[in-house]
Every structure is written in C-alpha cells, then in structure tokens.
mmCIF file of the C-alpha atoms, coordinates in Angstrom:
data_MODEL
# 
_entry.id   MODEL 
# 
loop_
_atom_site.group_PDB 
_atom_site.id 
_atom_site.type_symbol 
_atom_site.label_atom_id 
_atom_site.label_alt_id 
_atom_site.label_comp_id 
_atom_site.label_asym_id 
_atom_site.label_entity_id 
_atom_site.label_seq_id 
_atom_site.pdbx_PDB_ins_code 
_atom_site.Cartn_x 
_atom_site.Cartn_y 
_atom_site.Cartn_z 
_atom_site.occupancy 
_atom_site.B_iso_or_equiv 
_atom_site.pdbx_formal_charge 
_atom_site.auth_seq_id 
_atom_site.auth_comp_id 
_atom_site.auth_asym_id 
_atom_site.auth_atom_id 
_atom_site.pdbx_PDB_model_num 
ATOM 1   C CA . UNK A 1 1   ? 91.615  72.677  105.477 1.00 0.00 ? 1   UNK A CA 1 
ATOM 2   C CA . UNK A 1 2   ? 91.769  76.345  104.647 1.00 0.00 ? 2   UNK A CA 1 
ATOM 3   C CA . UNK A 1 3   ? 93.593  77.603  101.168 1.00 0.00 ? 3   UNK A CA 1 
ATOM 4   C CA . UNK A 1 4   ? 95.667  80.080  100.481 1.00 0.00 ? 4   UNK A CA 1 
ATOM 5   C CA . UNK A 1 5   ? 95.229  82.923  97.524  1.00 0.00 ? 5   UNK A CA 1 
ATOM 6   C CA . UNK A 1 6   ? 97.823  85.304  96.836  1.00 0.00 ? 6   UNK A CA 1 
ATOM 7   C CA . UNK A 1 7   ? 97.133  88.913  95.523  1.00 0.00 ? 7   UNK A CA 1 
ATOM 8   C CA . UNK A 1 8   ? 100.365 90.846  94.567  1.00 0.00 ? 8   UNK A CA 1 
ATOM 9   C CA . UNK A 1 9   ? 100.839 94.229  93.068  1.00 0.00 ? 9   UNK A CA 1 
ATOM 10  C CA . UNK A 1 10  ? 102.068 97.743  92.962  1.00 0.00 ? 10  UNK A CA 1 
ATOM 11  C CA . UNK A 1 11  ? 101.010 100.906 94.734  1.00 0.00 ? 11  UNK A CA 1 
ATOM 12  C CA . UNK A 1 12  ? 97.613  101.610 93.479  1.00 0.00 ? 12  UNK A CA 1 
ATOM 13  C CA . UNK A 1 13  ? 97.511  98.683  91.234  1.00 0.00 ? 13  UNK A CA 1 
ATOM 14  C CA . UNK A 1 14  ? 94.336  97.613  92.290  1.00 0.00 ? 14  UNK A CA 1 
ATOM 15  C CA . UNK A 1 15  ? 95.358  94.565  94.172  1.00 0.00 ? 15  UNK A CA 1 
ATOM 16  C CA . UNK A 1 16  ? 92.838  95.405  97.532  1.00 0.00 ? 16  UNK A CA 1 
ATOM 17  C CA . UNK A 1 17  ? 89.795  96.041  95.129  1.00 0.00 ? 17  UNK A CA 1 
ATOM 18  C CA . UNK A 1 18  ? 90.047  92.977  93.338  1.00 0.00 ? 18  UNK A CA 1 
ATOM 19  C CA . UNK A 1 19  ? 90.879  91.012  96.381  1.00 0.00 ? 19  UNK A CA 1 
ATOM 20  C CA . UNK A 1 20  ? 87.386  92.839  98.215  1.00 0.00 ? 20  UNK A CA 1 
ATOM 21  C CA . UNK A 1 21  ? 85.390  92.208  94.852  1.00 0.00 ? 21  UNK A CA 1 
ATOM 22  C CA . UNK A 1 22  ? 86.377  88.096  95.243  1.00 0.00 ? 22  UNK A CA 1 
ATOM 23  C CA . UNK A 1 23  ? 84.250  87.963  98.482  1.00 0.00 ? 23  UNK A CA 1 
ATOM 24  C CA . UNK A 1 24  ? 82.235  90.895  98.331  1.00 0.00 ? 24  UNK A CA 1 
ATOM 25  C CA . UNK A 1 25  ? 79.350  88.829  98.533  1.00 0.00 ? 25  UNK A CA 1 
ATOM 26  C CA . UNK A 1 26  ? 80.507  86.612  101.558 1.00 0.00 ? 26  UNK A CA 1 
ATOM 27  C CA . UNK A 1 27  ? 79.239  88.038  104.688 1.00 0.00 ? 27  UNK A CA 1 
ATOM 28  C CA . UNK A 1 28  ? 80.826  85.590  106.979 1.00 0.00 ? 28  UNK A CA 1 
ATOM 29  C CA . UNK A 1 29  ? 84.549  87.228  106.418 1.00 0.00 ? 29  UNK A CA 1 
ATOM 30  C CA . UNK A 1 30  ? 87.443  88.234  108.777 1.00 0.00 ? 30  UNK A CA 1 
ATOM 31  C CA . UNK A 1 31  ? 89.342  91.298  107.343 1.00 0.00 ? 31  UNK A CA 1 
ATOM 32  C CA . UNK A 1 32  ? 92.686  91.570  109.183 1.00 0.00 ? 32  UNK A CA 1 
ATOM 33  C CA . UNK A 1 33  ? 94.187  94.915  108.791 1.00 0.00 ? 33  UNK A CA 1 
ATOM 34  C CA . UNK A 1 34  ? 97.386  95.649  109.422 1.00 0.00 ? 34  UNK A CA 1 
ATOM 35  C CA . UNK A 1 35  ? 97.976  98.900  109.108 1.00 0.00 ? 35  UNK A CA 1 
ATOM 36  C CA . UNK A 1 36  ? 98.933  101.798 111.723 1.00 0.00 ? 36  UNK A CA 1 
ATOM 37  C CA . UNK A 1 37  ? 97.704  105.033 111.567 1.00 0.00 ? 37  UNK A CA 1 
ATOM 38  C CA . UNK A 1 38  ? 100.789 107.103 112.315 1.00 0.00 ? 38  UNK A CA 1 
ATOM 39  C CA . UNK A 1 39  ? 100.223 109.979 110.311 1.00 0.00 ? 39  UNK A CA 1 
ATOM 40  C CA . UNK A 1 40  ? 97.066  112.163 108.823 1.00 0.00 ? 40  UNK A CA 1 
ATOM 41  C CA . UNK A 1 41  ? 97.881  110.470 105.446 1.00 0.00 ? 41  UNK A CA 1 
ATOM 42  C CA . UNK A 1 42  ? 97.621  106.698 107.010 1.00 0.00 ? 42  UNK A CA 1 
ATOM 43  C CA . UNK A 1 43  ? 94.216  107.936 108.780 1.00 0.00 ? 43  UNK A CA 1 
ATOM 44  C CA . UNK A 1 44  ? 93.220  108.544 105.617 1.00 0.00 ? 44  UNK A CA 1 
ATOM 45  C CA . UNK A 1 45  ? 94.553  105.598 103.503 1.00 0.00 ? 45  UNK A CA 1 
ATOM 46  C CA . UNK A 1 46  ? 92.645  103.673 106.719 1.00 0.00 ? 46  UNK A CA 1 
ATOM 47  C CA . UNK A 1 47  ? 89.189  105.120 106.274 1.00 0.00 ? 47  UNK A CA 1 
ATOM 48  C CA . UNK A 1 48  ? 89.261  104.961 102.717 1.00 0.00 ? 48  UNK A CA 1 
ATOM 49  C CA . UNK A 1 49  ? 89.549  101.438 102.825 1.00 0.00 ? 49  UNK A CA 1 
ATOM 50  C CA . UNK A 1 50  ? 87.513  101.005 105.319 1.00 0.00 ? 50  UNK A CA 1 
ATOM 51  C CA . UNK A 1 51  ? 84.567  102.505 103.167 1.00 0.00 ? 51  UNK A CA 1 
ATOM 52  C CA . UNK A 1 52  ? 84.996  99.781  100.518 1.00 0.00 ? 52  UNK A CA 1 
ATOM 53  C CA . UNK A 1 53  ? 84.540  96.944  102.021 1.00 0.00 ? 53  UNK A CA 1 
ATOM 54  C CA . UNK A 1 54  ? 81.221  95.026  102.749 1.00 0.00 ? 54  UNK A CA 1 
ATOM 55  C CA . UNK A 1 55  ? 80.250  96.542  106.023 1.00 0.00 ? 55  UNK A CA 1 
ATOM 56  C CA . UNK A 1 56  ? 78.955  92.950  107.357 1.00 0.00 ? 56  UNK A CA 1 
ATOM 57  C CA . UNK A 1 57  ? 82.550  91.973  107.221 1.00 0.00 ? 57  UNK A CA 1 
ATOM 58  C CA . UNK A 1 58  ? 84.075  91.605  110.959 1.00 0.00 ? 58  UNK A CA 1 
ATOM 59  C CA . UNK A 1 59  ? 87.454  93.710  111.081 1.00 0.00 ? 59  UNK A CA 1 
ATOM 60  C CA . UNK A 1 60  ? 90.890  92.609  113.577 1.00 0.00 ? 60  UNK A CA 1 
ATOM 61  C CA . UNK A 1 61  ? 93.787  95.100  113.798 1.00 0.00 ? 61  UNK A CA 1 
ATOM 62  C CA . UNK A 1 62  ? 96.623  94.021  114.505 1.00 0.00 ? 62  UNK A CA 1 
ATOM 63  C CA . UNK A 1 63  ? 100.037 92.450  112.490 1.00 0.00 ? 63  UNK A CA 1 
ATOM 64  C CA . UNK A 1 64  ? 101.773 90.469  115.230 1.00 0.00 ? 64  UNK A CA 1 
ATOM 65  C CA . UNK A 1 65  ? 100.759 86.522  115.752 1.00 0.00 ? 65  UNK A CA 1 
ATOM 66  C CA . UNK A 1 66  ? 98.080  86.338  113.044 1.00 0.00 ? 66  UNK A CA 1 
ATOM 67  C CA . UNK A 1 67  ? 98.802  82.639  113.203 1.00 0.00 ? 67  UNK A CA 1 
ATOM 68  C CA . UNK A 1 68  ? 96.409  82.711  116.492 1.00 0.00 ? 68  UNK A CA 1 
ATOM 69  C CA . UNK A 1 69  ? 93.276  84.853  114.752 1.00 0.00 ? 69  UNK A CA 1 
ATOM 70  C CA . UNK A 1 70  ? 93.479  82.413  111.930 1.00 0.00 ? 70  UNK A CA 1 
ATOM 71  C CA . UNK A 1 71  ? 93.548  79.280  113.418 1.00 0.00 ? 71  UNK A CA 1 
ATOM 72  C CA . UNK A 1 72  ? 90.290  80.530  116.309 1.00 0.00 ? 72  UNK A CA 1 
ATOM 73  C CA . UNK A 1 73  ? 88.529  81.953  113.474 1.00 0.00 ? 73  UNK A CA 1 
ATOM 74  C CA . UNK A 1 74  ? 85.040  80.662  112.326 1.00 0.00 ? 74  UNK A CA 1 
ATOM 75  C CA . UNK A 1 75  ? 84.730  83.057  108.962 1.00 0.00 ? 75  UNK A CA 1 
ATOM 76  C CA . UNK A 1 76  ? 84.601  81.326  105.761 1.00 0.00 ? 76  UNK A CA 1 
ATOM 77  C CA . UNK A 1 77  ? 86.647  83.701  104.287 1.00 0.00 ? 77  UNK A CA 1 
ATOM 78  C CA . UNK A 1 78  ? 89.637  85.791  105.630 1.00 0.00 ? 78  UNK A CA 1 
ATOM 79  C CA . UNK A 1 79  ? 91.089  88.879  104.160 1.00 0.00 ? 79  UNK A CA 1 
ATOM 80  C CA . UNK A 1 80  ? 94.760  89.720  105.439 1.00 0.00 ? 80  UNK A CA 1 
ATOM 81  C CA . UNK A 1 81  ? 95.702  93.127  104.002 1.00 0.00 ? 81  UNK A CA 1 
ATOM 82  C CA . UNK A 1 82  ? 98.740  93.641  103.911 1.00 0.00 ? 82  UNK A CA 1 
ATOM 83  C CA . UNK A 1 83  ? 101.347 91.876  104.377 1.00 0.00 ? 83  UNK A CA 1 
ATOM 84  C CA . UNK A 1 84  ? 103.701 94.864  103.388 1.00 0.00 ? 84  UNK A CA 1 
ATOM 85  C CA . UNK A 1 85  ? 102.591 96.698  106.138 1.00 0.00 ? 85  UNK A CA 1 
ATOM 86  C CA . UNK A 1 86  ? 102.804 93.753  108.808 1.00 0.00 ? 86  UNK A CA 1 
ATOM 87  C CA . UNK A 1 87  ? 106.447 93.377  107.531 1.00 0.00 ? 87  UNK A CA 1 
ATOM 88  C CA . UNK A 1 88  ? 107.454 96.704  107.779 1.00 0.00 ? 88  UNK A CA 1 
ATOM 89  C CA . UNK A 1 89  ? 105.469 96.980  111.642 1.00 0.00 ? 89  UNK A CA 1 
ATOM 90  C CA . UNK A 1 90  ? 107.920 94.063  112.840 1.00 0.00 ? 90  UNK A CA 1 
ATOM 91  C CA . UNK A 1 91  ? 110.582 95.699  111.314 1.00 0.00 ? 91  UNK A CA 1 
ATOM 92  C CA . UNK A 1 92  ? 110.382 99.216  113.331 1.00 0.00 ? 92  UNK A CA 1 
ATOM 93  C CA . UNK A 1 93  ? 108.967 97.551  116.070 1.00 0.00 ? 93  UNK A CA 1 
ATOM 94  C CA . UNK A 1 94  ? 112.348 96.479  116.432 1.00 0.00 ? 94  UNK A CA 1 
ATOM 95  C CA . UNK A 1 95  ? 113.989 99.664  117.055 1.00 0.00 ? 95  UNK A CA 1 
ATOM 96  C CA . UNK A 1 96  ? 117.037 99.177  114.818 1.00 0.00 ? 96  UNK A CA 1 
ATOM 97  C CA . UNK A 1 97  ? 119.320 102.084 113.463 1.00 0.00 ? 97  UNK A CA 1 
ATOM 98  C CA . UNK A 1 98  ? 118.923 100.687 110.198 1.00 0.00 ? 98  UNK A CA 1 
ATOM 99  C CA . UNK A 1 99  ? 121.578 102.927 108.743 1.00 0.00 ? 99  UNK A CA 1 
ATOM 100 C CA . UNK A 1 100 ? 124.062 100.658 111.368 1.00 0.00 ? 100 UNK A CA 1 
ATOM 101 C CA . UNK A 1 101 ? 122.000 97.462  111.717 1.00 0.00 ? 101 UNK A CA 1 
ATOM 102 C CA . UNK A 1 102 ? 124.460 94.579  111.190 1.00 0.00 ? 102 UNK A CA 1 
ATOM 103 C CA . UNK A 1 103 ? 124.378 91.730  108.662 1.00 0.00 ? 103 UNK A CA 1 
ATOM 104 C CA . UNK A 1 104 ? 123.830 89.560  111.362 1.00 0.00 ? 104 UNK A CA 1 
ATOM 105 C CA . UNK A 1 105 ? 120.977 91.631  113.007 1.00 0.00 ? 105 UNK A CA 1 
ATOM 106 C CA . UNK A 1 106 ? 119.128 91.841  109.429 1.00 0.00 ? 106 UNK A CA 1 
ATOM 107 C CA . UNK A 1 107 ? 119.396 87.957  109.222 1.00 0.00 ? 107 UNK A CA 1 
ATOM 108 C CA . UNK A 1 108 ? 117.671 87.669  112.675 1.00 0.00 ? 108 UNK A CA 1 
ATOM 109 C CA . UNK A 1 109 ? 115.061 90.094  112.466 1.00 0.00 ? 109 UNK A CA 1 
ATOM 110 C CA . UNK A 1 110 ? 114.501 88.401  108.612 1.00 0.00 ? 110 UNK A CA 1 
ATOM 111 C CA . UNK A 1 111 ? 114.396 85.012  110.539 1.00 0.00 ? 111 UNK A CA 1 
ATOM 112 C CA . UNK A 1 112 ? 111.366 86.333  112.953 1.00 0.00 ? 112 UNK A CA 1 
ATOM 113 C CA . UNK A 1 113 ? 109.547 88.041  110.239 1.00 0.00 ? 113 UNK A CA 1 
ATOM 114 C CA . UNK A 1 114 ? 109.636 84.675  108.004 1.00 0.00 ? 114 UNK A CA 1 
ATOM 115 C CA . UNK A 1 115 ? 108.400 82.633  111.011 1.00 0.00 ? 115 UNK A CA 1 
ATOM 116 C CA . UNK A 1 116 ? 105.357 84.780  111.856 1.00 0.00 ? 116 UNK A CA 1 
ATOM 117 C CA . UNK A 1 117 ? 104.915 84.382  107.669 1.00 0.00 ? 117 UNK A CA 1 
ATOM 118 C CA . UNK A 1 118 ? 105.815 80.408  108.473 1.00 0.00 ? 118 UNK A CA 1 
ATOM 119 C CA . UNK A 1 119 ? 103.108 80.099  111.262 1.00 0.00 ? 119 UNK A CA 1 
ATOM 120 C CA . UNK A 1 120 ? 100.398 82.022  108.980 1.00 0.00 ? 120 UNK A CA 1 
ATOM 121 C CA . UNK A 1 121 ? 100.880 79.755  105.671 1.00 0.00 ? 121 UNK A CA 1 
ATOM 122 C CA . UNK A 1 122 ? 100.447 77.046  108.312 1.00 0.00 ? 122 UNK A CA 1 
ATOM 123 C CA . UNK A 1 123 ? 96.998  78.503  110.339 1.00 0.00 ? 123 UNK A CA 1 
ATOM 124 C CA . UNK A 1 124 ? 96.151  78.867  106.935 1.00 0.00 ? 124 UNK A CA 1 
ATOM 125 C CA . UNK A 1 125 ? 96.504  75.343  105.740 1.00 0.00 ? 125 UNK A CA 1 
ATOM 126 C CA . UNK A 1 126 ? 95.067  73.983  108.913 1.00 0.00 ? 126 UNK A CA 1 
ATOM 127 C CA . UNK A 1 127 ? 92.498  76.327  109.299 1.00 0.00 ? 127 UNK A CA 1 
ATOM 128 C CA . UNK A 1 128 ? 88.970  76.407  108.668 1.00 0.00 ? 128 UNK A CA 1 
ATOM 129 C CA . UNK A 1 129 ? 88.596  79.402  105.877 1.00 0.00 ? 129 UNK A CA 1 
ATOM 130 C CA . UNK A 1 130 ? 89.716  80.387  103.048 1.00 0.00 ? 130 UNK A CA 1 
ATOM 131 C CA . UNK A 1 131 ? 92.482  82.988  103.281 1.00 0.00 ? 131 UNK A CA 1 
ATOM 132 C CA . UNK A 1 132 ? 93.452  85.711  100.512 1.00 0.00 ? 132 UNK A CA 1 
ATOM 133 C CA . UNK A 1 133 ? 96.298  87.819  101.302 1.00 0.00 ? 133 UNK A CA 1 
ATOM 134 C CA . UNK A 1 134 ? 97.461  90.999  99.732  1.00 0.00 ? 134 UNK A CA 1 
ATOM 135 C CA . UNK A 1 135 ? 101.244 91.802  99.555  1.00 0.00 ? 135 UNK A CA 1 
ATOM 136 C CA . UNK A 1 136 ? 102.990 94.580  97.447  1.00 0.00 ? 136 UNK A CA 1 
ATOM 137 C CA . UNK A 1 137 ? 105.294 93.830  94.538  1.00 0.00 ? 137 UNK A CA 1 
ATOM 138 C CA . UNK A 1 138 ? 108.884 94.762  95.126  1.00 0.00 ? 138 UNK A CA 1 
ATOM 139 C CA . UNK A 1 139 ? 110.764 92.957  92.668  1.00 0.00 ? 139 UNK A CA 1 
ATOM 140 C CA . UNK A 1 140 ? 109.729 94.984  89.660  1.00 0.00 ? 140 UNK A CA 1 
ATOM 141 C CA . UNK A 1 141 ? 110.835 98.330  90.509  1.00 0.00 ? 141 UNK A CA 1 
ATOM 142 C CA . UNK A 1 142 ? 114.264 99.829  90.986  1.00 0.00 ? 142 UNK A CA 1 
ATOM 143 C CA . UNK A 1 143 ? 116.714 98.764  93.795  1.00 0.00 ? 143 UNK A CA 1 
ATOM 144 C CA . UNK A 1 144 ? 116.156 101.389 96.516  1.00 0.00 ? 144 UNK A CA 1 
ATOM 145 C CA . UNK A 1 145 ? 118.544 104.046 97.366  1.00 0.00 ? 145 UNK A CA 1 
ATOM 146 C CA . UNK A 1 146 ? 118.406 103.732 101.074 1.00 0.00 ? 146 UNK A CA 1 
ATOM 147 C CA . UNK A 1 147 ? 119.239 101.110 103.204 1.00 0.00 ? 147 UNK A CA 1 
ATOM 148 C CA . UNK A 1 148 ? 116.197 100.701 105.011 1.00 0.00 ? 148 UNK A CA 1 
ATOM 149 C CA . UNK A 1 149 ? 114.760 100.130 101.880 1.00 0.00 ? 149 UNK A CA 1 
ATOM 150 C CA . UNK A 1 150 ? 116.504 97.648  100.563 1.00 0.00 ? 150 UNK A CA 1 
ATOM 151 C CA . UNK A 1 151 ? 116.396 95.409  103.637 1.00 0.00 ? 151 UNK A CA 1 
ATOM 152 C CA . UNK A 1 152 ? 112.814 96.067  103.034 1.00 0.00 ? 152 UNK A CA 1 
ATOM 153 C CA . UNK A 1 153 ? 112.346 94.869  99.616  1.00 0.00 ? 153 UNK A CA 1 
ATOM 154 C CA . UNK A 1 154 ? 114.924 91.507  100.381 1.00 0.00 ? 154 UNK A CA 1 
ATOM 155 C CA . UNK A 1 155 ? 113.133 90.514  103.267 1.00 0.00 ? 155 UNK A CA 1 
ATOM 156 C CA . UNK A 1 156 ? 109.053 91.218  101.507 1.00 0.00 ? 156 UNK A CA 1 
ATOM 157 C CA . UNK A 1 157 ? 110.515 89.728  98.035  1.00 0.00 ? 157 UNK A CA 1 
ATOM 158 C CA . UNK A 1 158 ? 111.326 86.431  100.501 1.00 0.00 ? 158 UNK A CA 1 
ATOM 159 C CA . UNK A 1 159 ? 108.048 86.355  102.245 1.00 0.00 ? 159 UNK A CA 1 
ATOM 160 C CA . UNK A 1 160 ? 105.935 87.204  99.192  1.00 0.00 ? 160 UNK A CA 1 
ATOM 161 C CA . UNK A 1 161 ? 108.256 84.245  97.352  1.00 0.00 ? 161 UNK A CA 1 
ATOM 162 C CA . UNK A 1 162 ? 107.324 82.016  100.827 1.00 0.00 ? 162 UNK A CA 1 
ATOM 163 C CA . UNK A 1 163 ? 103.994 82.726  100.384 1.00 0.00 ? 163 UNK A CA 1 
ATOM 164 C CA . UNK A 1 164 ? 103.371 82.254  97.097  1.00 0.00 ? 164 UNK A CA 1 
ATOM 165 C CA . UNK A 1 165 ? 104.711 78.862  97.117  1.00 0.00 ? 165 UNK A CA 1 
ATOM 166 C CA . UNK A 1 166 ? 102.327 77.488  99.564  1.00 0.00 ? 166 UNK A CA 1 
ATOM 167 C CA . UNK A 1 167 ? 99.000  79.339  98.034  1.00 0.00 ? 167 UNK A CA 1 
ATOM 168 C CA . UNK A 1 168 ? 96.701  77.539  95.520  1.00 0.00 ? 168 UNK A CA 1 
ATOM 169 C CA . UNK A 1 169 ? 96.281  80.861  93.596  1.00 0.00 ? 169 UNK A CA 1 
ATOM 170 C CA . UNK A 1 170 ? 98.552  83.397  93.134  1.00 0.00 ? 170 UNK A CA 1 
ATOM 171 C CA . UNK A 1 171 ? 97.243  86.666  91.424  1.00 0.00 ? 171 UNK A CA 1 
ATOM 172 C CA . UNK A 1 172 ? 99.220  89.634  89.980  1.00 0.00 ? 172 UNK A CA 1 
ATOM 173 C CA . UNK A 1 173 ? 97.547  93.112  89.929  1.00 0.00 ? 173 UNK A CA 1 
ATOM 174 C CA . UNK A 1 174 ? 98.430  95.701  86.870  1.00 0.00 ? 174 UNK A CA 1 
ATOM 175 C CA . UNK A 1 175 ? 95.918  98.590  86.161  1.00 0.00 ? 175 UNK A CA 1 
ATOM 176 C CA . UNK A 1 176 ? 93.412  97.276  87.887  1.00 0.00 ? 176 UNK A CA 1 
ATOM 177 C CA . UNK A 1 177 ? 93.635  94.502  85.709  1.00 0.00 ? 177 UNK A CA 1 
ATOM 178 C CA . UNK A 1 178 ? 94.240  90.551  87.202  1.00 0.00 ? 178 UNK A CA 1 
ATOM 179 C CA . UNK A 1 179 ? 96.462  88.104  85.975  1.00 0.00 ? 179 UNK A CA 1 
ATOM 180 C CA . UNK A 1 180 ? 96.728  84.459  87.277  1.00 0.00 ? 180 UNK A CA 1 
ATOM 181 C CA . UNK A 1 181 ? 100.335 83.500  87.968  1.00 0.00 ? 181 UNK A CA 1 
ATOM 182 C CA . UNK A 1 182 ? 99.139  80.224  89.643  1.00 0.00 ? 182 UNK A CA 1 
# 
C-alpha cells in the first residue's frame, strides 16, 4: 500500500526542490511530468527542471489517466509534478469559451477533473510506491480578475483540498522554507 505526501506552494516557493531533495537519493523513482511545452518560456521552465533532478530517475509525460502509470508502476517512489498543470491541461483540452462556459458545463468538466484526482488518490493507496505530489497554492492570493481564472482556482482549491485529505503528509512551501500541515 502506497502513501500519499502532499507538497503545496506558491510560484517559486520552492515546493519542486524540496519535493526532489526528499528522494534525491532514491534511484528507483517515477517522475511524472505534466507539463506542455507550448511556448519558448514552458521549454524553458521544462529543461530547467529537468536539470535538477537525479538523472537515474525514469521520467512519463503525460497528465491524462495517471491512475494507470501508478497502479503498473514498480518505482519505490513516484514524483507527480504538478498537479496545477494537469488541471489546467484537462481544462483547455476541453475547448470551452470560458468567457461563455455555463454553470452547468463548469460543474461537469469540475466533475471529470475530480475523478481523474479520485482515481489517482486511489492508484496511490493501492499502489506499490510511495507517491509525493506537488500542487500550487491558490487559496492565499487574491480572487482573480478573469473568469478563466477563477474557475481555475475553485476547481485546484477542490482537488488540492481532495488531495490533501487522503495524504499522510501534507507540506506547505514558503521561501524555500517547509512547513508540515499534516
């Protein structure tokens, strides 16, 4: 039975390096990234992060049924970063105006983000490694101006609330500095 750690935190809090520096030891680790490169700047973000971690770690790309790569993994230790991006991947994968989107349409597409969530907490639990995932903080900061990114921040401050219920260890990131919520 796998457990769950949760590492929250703002932009450039230093939630990825202190998840990395937990296992940066471990050599038999899946890191799950879910990021896209879309632009120059997310090329960059990428390859920046992919010089910090151990390079004996094993690397899957993707952000859609993670529940699968969890559960067939062998790794001891899993590192899913981020779940901010995988959230807002499903979201535009979607293809909604989401100036018009409906109340309705928000619940649904909340409903299919929470069960890929719901299907990871379980691989997790289930599973044979340990899992850490990193999410970003939205509840802290000011409620956004747009649309979009409020429907953002409601549906990550439900899945980072989801997920942090069902981890053994939750983590908050400030500075670079760690503090144990749970």
């Amino acid at each position: 039975m796998g457990k769950l750690t949760l590492i929250t935190g703002g932009s450039r809090s230093g939630k990825s390096k202190f998840a990395e520096n937990m296992i940066t030891n471990q050599t038999s680790v899946l890191y799950i990234a879910t990021a896209l490169a879309t632009d120059d700047d997310m090329k960059k973000r990428i390859e920046i992060h992919k010089l910090h971690r151990n390079h004996s770690w094993h690397t899957y790309e993707g952000y859609n049924n993670l529940a699968k790569v969890i559960k067939k993994s062998k790794y001891k230790y899993i590192l899913l970063e981020c779940i901010g991006t995988l959230v807002t991947n499903i979201m535009f994968d979607s293809k909604k105006n989401f100036d018009r989107i409906t109340s309705d349409e928000v619940k649904e597409l909340e409903y299919k983000i929470l069960s890929e969530i719901k299907d990871i907490v379980s691989a997790v639990k289930h599973g044979f490694g340990d899992v850490i995932i990193i999410t970003n903080e939205v509840g802290m900061s000011l409620v956004p101006e747009y649309r979009l990114g409020r429907i953002f921040s409601d549906i990550l401050g439900r899945v980072n609330q989801l997920i942090a219920d069902n981890s053994e260890k939750v983590y908050v990131v400030f500075c670079g500095i760690p503090l144990r919520l749970k």
